[in-house]
ZAMARGU-4260 file (C-alpha; in steps of 0.2 Angstrom, whole numbers, plus 5000, padded with zeros to 4 digits):
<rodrens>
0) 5000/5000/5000 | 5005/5018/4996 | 5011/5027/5011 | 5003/5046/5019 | 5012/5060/5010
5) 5023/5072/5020 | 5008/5088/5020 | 4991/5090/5023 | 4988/5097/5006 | 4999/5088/4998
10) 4985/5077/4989 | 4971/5077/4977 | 4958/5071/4991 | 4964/5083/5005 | 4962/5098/4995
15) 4944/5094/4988 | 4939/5097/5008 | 4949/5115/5012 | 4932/5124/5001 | 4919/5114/5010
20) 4929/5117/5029 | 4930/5137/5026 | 4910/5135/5018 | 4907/5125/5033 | 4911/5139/5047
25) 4905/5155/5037 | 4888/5144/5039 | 4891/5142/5055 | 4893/5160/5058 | 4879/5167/5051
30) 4868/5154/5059 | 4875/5159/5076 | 4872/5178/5072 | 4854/5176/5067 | 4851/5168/5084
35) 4863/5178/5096 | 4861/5194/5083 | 4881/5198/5088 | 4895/5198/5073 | 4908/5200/5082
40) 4903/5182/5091 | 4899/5176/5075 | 4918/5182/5068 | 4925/5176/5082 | 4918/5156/5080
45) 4921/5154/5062 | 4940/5163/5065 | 4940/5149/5078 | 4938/5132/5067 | 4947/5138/5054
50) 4963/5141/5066 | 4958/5123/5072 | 4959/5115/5056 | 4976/5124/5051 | 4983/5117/5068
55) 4975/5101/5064 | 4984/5101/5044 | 5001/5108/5053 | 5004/5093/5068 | 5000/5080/5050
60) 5012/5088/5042 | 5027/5087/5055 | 5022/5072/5064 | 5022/5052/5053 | 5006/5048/5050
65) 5004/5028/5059 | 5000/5015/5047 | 4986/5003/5050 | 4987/4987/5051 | 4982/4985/5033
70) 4995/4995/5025 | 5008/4979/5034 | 5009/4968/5019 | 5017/4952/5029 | 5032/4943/5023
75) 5028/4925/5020 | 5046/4919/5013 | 5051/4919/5033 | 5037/4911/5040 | 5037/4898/5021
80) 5056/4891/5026 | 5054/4888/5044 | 5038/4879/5041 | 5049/4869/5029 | 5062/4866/5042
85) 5049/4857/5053 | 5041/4842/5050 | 5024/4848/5051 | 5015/4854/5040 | 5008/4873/5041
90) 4997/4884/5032 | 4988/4903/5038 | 4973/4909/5031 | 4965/4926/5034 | 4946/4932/5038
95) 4941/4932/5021 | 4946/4911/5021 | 4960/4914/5009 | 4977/4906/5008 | 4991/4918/5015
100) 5005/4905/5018 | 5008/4887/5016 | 5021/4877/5017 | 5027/4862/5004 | 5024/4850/5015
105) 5007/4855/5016 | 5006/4853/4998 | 5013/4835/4997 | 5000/4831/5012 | 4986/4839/5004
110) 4988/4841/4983 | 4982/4859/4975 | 4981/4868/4990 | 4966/4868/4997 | 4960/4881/5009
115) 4959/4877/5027 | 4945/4871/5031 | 4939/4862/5015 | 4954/4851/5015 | 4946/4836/5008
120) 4931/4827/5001 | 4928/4823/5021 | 4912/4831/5023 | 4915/4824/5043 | 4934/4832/5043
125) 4926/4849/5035 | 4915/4851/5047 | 4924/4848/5062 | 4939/4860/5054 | 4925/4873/5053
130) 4919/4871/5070 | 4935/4873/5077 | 4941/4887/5067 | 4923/4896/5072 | 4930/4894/5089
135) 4950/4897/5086 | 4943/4916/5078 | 4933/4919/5096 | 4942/4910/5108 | 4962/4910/5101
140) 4964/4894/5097 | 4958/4877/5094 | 4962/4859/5093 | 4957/4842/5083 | 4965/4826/5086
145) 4969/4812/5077 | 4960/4819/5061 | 4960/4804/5046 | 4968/4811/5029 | 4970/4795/5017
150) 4983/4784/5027 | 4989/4800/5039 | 4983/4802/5055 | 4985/4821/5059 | 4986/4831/5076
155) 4979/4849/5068 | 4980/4866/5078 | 4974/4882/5076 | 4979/4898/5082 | 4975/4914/5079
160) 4989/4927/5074 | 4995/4943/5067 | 4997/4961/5072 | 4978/4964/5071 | 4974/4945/5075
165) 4968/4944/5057 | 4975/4927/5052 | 4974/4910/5057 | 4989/4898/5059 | 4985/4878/5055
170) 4999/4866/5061 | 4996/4847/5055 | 5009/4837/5065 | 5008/4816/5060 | 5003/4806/5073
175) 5016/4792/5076 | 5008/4775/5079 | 5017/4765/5095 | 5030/4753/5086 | 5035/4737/5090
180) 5052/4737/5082 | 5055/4755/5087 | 5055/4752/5106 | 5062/4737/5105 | 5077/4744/5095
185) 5078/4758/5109 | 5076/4745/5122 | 5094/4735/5115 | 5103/4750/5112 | 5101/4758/5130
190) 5102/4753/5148 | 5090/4739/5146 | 5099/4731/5132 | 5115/4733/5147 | 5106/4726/5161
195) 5100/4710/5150 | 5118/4706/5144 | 5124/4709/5163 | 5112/4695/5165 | 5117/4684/5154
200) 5104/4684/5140 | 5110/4691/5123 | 5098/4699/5113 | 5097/4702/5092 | 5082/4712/5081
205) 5083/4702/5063 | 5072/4709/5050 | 5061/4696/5038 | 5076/4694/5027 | 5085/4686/5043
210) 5098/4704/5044 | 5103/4710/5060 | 5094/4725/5063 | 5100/4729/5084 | 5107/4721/5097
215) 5113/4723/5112 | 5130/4721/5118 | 5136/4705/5127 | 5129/4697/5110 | 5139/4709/5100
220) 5156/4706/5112 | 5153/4687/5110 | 5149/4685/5091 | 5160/4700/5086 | 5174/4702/5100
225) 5171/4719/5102 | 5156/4728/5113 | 5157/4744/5100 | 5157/4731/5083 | 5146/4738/5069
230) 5136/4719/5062 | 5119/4729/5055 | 5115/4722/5042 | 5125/4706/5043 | 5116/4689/5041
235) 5111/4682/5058 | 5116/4665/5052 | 5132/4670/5048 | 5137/4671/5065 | 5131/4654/5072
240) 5135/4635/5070 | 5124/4620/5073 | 5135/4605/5078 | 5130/4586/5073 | 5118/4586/5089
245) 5107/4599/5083 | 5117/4611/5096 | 5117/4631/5093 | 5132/4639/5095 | 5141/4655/5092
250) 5152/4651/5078 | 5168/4663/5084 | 5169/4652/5099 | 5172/4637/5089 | 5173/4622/5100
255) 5176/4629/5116 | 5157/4637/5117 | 5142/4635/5125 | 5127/4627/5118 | 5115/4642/5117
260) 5095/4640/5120 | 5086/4653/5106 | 5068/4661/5110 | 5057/4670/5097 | 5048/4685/5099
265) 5038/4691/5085 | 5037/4711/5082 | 5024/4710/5070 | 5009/4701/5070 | 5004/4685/5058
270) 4996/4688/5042 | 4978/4684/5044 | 4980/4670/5030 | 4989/4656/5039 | 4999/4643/5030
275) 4988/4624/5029 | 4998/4618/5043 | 4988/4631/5054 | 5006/4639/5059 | 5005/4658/5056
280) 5016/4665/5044 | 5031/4676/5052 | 5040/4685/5040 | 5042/4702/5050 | 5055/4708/5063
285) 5060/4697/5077 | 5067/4698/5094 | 5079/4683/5097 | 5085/4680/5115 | 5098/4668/5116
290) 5105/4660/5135 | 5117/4649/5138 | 5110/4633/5140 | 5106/4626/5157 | 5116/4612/5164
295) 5106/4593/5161 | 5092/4602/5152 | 5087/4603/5133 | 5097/4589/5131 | 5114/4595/5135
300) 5124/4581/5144 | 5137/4588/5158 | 5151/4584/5146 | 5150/4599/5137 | 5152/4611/5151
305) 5167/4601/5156 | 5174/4602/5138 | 5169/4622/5140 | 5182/4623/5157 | 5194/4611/5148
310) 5195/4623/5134 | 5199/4637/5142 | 5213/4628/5152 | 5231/4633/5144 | 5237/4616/5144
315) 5236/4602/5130 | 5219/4594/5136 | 5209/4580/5128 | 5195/4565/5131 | 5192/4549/5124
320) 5177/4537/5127 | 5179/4517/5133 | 5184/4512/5115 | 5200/4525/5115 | 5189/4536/5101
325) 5193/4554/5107 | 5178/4567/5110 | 5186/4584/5115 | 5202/4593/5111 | 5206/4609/5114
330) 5215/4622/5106 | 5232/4619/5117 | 5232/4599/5114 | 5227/4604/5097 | 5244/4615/5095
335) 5256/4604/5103 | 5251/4587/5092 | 5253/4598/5077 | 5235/4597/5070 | 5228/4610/5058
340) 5212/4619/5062 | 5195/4609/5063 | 5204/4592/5064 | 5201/4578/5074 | 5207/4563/5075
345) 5199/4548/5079 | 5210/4540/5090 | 5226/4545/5100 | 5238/4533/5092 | 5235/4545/5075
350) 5245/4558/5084 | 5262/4546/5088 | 5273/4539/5077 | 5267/4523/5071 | 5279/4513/5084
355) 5271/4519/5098 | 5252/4518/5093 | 5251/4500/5103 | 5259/4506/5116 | 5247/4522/5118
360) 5231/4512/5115 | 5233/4501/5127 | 5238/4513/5137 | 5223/4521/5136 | 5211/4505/5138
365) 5220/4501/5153 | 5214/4516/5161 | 5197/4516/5153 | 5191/4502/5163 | 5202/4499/5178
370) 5202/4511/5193 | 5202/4527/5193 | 5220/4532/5192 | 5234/4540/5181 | 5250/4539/5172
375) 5262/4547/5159 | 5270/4536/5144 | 5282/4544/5133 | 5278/4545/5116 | 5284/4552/5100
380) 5273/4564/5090 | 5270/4562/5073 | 5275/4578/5068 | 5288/4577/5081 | 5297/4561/5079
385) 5313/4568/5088 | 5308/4576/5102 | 5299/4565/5115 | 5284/4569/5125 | 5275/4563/5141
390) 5257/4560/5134 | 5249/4559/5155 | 5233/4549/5155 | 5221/4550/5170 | 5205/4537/5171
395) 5188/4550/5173 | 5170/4543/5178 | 5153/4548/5179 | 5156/4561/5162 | 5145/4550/5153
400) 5157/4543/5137 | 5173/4551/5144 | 5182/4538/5150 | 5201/4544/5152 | 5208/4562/5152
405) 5223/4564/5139 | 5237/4581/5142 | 5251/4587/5134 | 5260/4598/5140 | 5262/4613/5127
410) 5281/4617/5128 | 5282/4627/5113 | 5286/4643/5122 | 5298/4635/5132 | 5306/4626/5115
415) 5305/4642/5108 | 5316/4649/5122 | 5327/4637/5121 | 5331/4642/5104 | 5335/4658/5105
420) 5343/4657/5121 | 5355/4642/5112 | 5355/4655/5094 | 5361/4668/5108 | 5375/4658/5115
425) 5380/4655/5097 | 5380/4673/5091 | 5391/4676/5106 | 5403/4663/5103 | 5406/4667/5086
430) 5406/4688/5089 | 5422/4682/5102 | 5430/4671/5090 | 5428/4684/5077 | 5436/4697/5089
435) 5451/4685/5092 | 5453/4683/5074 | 5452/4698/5069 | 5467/4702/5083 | 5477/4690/5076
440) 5475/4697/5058 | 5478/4713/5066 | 5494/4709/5073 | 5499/4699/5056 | 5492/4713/5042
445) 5502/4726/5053 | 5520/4717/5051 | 5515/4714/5033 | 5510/4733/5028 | 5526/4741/5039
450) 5535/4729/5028 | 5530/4733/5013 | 5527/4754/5017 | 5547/4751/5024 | 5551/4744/5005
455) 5542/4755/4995 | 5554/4768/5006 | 5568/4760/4995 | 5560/4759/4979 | 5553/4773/4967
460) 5538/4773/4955 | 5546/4760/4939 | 5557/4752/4948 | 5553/4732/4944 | 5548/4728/4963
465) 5538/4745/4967 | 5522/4736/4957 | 5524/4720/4967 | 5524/4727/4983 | 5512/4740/4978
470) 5501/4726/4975 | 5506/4715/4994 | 5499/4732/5001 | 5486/4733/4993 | 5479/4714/4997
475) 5483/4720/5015 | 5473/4734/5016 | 5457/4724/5008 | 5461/4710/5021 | 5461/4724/5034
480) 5445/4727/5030 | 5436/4711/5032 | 5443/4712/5050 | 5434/4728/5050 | 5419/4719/5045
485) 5422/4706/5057 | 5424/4716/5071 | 5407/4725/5065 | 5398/4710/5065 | 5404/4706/5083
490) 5400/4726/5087 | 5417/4728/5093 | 5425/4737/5080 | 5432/4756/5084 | 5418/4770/5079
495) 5422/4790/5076 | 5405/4796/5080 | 5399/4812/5075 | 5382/4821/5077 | 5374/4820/5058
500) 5361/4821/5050 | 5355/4806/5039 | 5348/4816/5022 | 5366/4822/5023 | 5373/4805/5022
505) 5362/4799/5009 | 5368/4814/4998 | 5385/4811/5000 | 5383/4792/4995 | 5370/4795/4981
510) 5382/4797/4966 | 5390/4780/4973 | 5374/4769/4972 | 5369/4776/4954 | 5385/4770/4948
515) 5382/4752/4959 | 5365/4749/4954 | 5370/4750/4936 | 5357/4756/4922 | 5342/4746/4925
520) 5339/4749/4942 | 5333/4767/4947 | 5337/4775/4964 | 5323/4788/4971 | 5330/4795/4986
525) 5315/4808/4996 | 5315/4814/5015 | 5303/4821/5027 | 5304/4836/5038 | 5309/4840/5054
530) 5322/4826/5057 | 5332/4826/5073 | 5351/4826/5072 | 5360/4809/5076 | 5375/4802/5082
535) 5383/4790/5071 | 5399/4784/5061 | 5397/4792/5045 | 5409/4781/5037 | 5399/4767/5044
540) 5382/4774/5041 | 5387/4775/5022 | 5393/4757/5022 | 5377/4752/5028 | 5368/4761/5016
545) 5379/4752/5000 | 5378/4736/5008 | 5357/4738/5009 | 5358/4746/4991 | 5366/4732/4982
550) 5357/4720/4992 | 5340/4727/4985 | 5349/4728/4967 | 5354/4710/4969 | 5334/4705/4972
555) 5331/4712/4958 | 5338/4703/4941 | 5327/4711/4928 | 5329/4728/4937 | 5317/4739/4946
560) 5318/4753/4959 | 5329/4756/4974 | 5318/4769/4985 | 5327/4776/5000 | 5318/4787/5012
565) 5321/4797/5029 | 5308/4802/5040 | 5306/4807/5059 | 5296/4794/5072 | 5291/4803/5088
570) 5286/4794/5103 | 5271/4793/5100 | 5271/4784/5085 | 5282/4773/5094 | 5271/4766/5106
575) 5258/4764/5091 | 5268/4753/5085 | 5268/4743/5096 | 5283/4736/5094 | 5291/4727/5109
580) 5309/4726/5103 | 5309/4748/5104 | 5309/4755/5116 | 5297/4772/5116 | 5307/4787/5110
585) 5311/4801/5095 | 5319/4793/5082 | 5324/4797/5066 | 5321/4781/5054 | 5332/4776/5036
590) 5320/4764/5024 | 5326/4757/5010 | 5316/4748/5000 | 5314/4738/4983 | 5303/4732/4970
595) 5311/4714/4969 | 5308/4696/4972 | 5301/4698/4992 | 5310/4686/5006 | 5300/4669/5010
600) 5294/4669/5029 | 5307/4655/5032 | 5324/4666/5029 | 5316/4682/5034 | 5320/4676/5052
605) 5338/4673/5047 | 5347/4685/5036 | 5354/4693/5049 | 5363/4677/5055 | 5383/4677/5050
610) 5389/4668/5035 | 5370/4664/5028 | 5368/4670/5013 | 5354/4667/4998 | 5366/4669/4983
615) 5375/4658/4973 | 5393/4651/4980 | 5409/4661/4978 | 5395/4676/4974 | 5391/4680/4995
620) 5400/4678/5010 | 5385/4680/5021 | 5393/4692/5033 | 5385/4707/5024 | 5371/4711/5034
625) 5377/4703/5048 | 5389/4717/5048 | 5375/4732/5046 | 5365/4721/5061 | 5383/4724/5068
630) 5387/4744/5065 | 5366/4748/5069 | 5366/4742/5086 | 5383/4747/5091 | 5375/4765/5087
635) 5362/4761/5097 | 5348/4758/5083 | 5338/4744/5079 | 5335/4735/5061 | 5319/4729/5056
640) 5317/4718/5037 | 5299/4717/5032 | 5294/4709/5017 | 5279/4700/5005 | 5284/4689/4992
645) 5284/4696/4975 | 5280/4714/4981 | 5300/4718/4988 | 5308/4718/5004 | 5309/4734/5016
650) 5326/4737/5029 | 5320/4751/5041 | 5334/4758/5053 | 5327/4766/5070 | 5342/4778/5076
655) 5338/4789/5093 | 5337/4808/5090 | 5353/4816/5099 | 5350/4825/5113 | 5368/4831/5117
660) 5375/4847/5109 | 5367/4857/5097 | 5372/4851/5077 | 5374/4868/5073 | 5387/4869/5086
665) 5394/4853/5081 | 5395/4859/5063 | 5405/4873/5067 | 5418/4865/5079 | 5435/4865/5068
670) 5444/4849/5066 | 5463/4851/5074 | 5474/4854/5060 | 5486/4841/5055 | 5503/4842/5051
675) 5513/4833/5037 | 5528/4833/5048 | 5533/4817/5055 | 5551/4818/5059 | 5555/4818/5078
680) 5567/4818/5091 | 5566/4809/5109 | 5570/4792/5117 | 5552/4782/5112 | 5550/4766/5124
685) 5540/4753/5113 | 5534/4737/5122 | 5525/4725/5110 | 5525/4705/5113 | 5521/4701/5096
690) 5543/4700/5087 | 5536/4705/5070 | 5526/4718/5073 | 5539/4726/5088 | 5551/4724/5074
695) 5543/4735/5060 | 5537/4746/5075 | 5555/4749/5078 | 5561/4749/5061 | 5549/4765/5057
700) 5552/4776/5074 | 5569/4775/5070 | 5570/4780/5052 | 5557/4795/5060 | 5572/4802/5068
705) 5567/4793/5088 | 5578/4784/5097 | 5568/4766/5101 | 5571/4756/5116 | 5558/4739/5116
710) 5554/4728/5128 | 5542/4713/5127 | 5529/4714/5140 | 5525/4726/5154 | 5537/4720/5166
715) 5551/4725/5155 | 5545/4739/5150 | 5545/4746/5170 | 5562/4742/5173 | 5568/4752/5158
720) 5559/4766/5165 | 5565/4766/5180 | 5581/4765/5173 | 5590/4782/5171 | 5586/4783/5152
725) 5575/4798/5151 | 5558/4793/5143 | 5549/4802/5132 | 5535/4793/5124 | 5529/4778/5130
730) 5520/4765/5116 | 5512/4751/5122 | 5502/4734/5115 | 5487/4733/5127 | 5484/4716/5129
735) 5500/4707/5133 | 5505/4692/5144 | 5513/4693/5163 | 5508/4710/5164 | 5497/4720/5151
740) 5497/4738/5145 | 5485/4746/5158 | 5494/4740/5171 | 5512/4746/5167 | 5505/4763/5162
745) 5495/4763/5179 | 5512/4760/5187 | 5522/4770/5176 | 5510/4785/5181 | 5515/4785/5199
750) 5534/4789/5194 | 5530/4799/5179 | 5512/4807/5180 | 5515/4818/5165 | 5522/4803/5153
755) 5513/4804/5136 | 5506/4787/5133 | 5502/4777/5115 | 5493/4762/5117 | 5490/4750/5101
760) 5482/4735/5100 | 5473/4724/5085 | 5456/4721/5096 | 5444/4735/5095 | 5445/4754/5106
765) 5428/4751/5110 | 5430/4732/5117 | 5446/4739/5128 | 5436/4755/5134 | 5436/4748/5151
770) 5453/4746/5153 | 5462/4758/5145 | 5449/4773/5154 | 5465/4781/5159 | 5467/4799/5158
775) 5477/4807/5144 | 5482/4793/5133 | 5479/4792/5115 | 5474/4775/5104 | 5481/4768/5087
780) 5472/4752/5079 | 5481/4739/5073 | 5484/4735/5058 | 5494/4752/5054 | 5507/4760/5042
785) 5521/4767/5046 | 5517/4785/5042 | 5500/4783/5053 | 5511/4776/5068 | 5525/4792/5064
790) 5509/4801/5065 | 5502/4795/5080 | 5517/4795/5089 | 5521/4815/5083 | 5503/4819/5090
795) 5504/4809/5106 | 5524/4820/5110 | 5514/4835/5108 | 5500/4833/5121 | 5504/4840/5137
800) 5494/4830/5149 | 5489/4838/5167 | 5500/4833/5183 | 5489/4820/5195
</rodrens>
C-alpha cells in the first residue's frame, strides 16, 4: 500500500475538503448571528475552526502519519522456510478464508492447495475443521485430534495470529503410531539392552530377510569380539554354527562354546491368512533372546560344560570314550600334536609315530576300565618324531562317554626359548671368536703393511719391485678390512661418532649407488621434515647404506627401483607401533626399499645370521648384513626387514634423536689441523710381545728420527723406565702376557704422571674401553702403516697432559 504523503495538502483528496471546511464555518457564523444577533461572536467562532483546522493540517504535516494494520503487507518467505524446516505441515489463512502462507509440505499432504478448512472430500473432517476454526477466531485457538487424511493420522492446531489478530495459523503434526520394532530397538541400544547382557541373555532384532537389525551388547562382544562392533546388516546366520547334535552355538567360539538356547519373539503380528499347517506365517522383525543353555536340560549332557572349562585351560587337554575314540580337544592339545584347524582325529595313536600307537592304545584302555588312576607314557609325536613327550593319561568317571583324560604339556614357548637362548649363546661365541681373529689378523696385516710401506721407502715409482709390493699392500689393506667387517659384525670394532644428519649422508653416497646399481635399476631418494640430528659413524652409516643398496639391486635381476627414504618417528608413533623390541622414543628412521623378488617367511627370520647368505657360491660371503645388524646396534639403533613375496623387501633403521650438543654447534667445531711433519726427536720406549710387529714398529720410529728402546711385555717395560734413560713417549700393546698395557701405564704414572702414553692394539678401542679409561692417553688400531704410527706418535709427544 501507498504510504501518507509528507503535507496535509499535499494530495488530490485533502484539498477537495479545504472549500467545503471554510464554507462550513461561514455557515456556522451566520447561523450563530441570526440567533445571538452579535458579529463580532459570530467572527470570532468561524476565526476559531478555521485556526483549528490549520493546527490540525500543521501537527500531520510534521508528525508520521501511523500505518494501519492494513497497509503491513506480511512477509511469507520467513514464515514459508521455517515451516519447511519442521516436519509439520503449516498453512495461515485470513478472515476472508484465503490462503496467506503454506508450506510444501502442506502441499505434498494435501495436493492443490486447498484452503483450510475444506481440506478434503471429508464432509466429517470439513465440518469439524470449521467448528474449530469458528472457535479458534473467538476464543484463540483450537484443537482436533487424530484427524484421518487417506493413510495419515493428523494432530491439527489452530491459532490465531498477526498484528491485528487477522490470520489463522493451521499446524498438522503426524501422529506416530506405537512401534514394536522402534521400542524394541531403543530397548537394546540403552540401559535395558546393558542390564539384560549383565544377566546373561544376549539379545538380536533380525528383519524378515534374517539381517541383523540391533542388538545389544554381550551378543555383539561374544559374536564380534568387540562391545562397540558395527554387524547391521549382517546375516544372523552367519554368526552361528549347529553341531551334529542339533546344538546352537556362536560360531567365533568354535569348539570351546556353549550350547545356546534361542527364543522368538515376533514384532509384528501373523498375516491373517495362515499357512495349511495352521502355523502363522512370520516374515516380519523378530526379537531373538539367546542363553546359555542350562546344565542337564534341553538335552545337553554335563560333558560339554566340562569340555567348555577344559578349553579354556592353557594346557594340552583331551577326552576319549571306553573304545580309546577321542571326543574333546582343545586348542592347546590341538597345538602341541601339530593338527591344523577343525581336525580331529579319531583315536590317539593317530598323533604318535606309528611305533608307539600300541603302546598308547593300550595305554589308554587300561585306564578306561580299571580304577580310577593316572599315568604318563612317553611317546613320540607324529609331527615330532625327535623330540619326546610325556602323553599323561588320567582314568575319569561319571562324564557319561569320557572315560580317560589325555594332556600334553604345550612346551612350545619353552622350545622356543630354548632356541634363541642356544642362537644367543652361538652369536656370542662366534662375535668372540671373530674378535680373536680379527686380533690376530691385526697383529699379522700390521707386520706385513710396515714391511711393505718400509720397502716402497727404498724403491721409486718404475722400479721392477715397486708394482709388486704396491700390490702385497694393497691385498693387505682389503684384508684389513674384512677384520673391520668382522669386528662390525661382533660390534666391537672402533667407531668415530659424529652428530649428523641422515639426508646428509644419503647425499654424499647417492652418486655412489647410481654407479652400483647399474642402468636398469633406478634410485629415488626423498626425505621428510623436521628430522632430529644423530650420532653415528658416517663412514659406517654409508657402508650400511651400499651394503642395503646392492642388496636390493641384487633382488632384483630384471631391474626395478631402489627407494630410500628418511623420516622422523616421535614417541608417540612409537608406542603405536607397538613394537616390543623399541623401546618408546624420538627417532629418526632410514627405509630402504625395493621392487624385487620379496624374502620367504622362512629366511626372513635369518638374514641377519653370520655367513647365511641366499646367493650363489663364491657370489656371497654372508657376513654382509650381519655386519649392518653389527654397525646399527653398536650405534644404538635397531633394524627391522619386512617383506611380501613378489612385492619387495623393506630394511628400516630406528636411530635415537641426539639430545647432546646442538648440530649447529657441532658443525661449526674446527677439526685440529694436521701436520705433514713426522720427523721427531726423543727416546720412544715401545713394548709390544708380538717380534714381528715390535720389529717393524722399531724399524719406522727410528727412520722418524726417535731413538727406540723395546721391551716385550710390561714387566720389562717398567724396569727400563726406572732405569736412568730419560723417557719420552711411552708405546704400548694393550693386551699382553705377565703384565698387560694398563697396568704398566697405571704404574708407570706414579713415577711419571706427565708421561705421554700410546697404546696399540689389533682388538677394537671400544671392546678395551674399560681398561684403557686412563686419563690422557691416545689410541692407534692395529693394523697400521708406518706414516699413521710416525703420526700418531708425533701427536701423542705434543699433548701436554695435566700433573695428577
Amino acid at each position: 500500500m501507498t504510504p501518507d504523503a509528507d503535507a496535509w495538502g499535499s494530495q488530490p483528496s485533502n484539498r477537495a475538503f479545504l472549500p467545503l471546511i471554510v464554507l462550513t464555518a461561514l455557515l456556522c457564523a451566520a447561523l450563530l448571528f441570526y440567533v445571538v444577533g452579535n458579529w463580532a461572536l459570530a467572527a470570532g467562532f468561524a476565526a476559531t475552526v478555521l485556526a483549528m483546522t490549520a493546527l490540525v493540517a500543521w501537527a500531520r504535516r510534521i508528525l508520521p502519519a501511523p500505518a494501519s494494520s492494513r497497509d503491513a503487507t506480511p512477509d511469507w518467505t520467513v514464515a514459508r522456510a521455517a515451516a519447511d524446516a519442521s516436519s509439520m505441515a503449516i498453512a495461515v489463512t485470513d478472515r476472508a478464508g484465503r490462503l496467506a502462507c503454506a508450506s510444501d509440505l502442506f502441499g505434498e499432504w494435501f495436493p492443490g492447495y486447498p484452503v483450510p478448512p475444506a481440506l478434503s472430500a471429508d464432509a466429517a473432517l470439513s465440518d469439524s475443521l470449521s467448528v474449530a476454526a469458528r472457535a479458534a477466531w473467538r476464543d484463540g485457538e483450537a484443537r482436533v485430534q487424530g484427524a484421518a487424511h487417506g493413510a495419515l493420522r493428523l494432530d491439527i492446531d489452530i491459532k490465531r495470529t498477526g498484528r491485528a489478530e487477522d490470520y489463522l495459523l493451521w499446524r498438522f503434526t503426524p501422529v506416530r503410531a506405537p512401534s514394536a520394532i522402534d521400542d524394541v530397538q531403543r530397548l537394546l541400544t540403552g540401559d535395558a539392552g546393558r542390564q539384560m547382557g549383565e544377566a546373561g541373555i544376549m539379545a538380536v532384532m533380525i528383519g524378515g530377510e534374517g539381517r541383523i537389525r540391533a542388538a545389544n551388547g554381550a551378543f555383539l562382544l561374544r559374536a564380534a569380539g568387540r562391545i562397540d562392533a558395527n554387524i547391521t546388516g549382517r546375516d544372523f546366520a552367519a554368526h552361528m554354527r549347529v553341531d551334529d547334535k542339533a546344538r546352537l552355538f556362536l560360531s567365533r567360539e568354535e569348539a570351546g562354546g556353549l550350547p545356546l538356547r534361542l527364543l522368538q519373539v515376533p514384532l509384528r503380528r501373523a498375516s491373517q491368512s495362515a499357512p495349511a499347517n495352521g502355523q502363522a506365517a512370520q516374515d516380519g522383525p523378530m526379537l531373538l533372546l539367546l542363553v546359555d543353555e542350562p546344565a542337564g536340560g534341553g538335552g545337553t549332557s554335563a560333558l560339554s560344560y566340562i569340555e567348555t572349562l577344559l578349553s579354556l585351560l592353557p594346557f594340552g587337554l583331551a577326552m576319549a570314550d571306553r573304545d580309546g575314540r577321542i571326543l574333546f580337544v582343545n586348542n592347546a592339545f590341538a597345538r602341541v600334536a601339530g593338527l591344523k584347524p577343525g581336525e580331529k582325529p579319531s583315536y590317539p595313536g593317530d598323533l604318535v609315530v606309528g611305533e608307539d600307537r600300541a603302546a598308547v592304545a593300550d595305554a589308554v584302555r587300561r585306564f578306561a576300565v580299571g580304577p580310577q588312576m593316572s599315568g604318563d607314557v612317553a611317546v613320540r609325536m607324529r609331527d615330532q618324531p625327535e623330540e619326546p613327550i610325556a602323553l599323561s593319561l588320567a582314568g575319569v568317571r561319571g562324564l557319561g562317554e569320557a572315560a580317560v583324560l589325555l594332556s600334553l604339556k604345550d612346551n612350545s614357548e619353552e622350545s622356543k626359548l630354548k632356541r634363541q637362548v642356544a642362537q644367543a649363546t652361538k652369536m656370542q661365541a662366534i662375535g668372540q671368536l671373530a674378535g680373536g681373529v680379527a686380533h690376530d689378523f691385526n697383529n699379522i696385516l700390521t707386520a706385513i703393511i710396515g714391511h711393505c710401506d718400509l720397502m716402497l721407502m727404498r724403491h721409486t715409482p718404475g722400479d721392477s719391485d715397486y708394482d709388486d709390493v704396491q700390490q702385497i699392500k694393497s691385498n693387505s689393506n682389503r684384508a684389513a678390512g674384512l677384520t673391520r667387517q668382522l669386528l662390525a659384525f661382533s660390534r666391537q670394532q672402533t667407531l668415530r661418532p659424529q652428530v649428523l644428519q641422515l639426508p646428509d649422508i644419503v647425499a654424499d653416497v647417492s652418486n655412489l649407488l647410481k654407479r652400483l646399481l647399474g642402468e636398469n635399476v633406478k634410485l629415488e631418494v626423498s626425505h621428510g621434515r623436521n628430522l632430529g640430528a644423530v650420532r653415528a659413524d658416517p663412514g659406517q652409516l654409508e657402508q650400511v647404506i651400499v651394503n642395503l643398496a646392492v642388496n636390493a639391486r641384487d633382488a632384483m635381476p630384471e631391474g626395478g627401483t631402489v627407494n630410500i627414504q628418511t623420516y622422523a618417528v616421535p614417541a608417540a608413533k612409537v608406542r603405536e607401533m607397538r613394537q616390543e623390541i623399541l623401546p618408546a622414543g624420538d627417532y629418526t628412521a632410514l627405509r630402504v626399499s625395493d621392487s624385487g623378488l620379496g624374502i620367504p617367511p622362512d629366511i626372513l627370520s635369518k638374514i641377519f645370521e653370520p655367513f647365511f647368505t641366499t646367493k650363489e657360491l663364491g657370489k656371497g660371503t654372508g657376513l654382509g648384513l650381519s655386519t649392518v645388524y653389527g654397525i646399527v646396534k653398536q650405534s644404538g639403533g635397531f633394524i627391522f626387514a619386512e617383506s611380501e613375496l613378489g612385492r619387495g623387501a623393506s630394511f628400516i633403521i630406528y636411530l635415537p634423536v641426539y639430545a647432546g650438543a646442538d648440530l649447529h654447534e657441532a658443525k661449526e667445531q674446527k677439526a685440529p689441523v694436521r701436520r705433514s711433519e713426522t720427523w721427531g726427536t726423543g727416546t720412544v720406549l715401545l713394548v709390544e710381545d708380538e717380534d714381528m710387529v715390535r720389529a717393524v714398529a722399531e724399524r719406522a720410529l727410528v727412520r722418524q728420527g726417535y731413538k727406540v728402546l723395546t721391551a716385550a711385555d710390561g714387566e720389562q717395560g717398567l724396569e727400563l723406565l726406572a732405569s736412568d734413560e730419560t723417557i719420552d713417549l711411552l708405546i704400548s700393546d694393550v693386551v699382553m702376557p705377565n703384565m698387560d698395557g694398563p697396568a704398566m701405564v697405571a704404574r708407570a704414572r706414579r713415577a711419571r704422571p706427565d708421561l705421554p702414553v700410546l697404546f696399540m692394539s689389533g682388538y677394537a678401542e671400544e671392546q678395551l674401553r674399560k681398561s684403557i679409561d686412563i686419563p690422557n692417553v691416545a689410541f692407534l688400531p692395529k693394523p697400521f702403516s708406518v706414516s699413521q704410527l710416525a703420526e700418531a706418535a708425533r701427536d701423542a709427544l705434543v699433548m701436554r697432559p695435566a700433573v695428577q
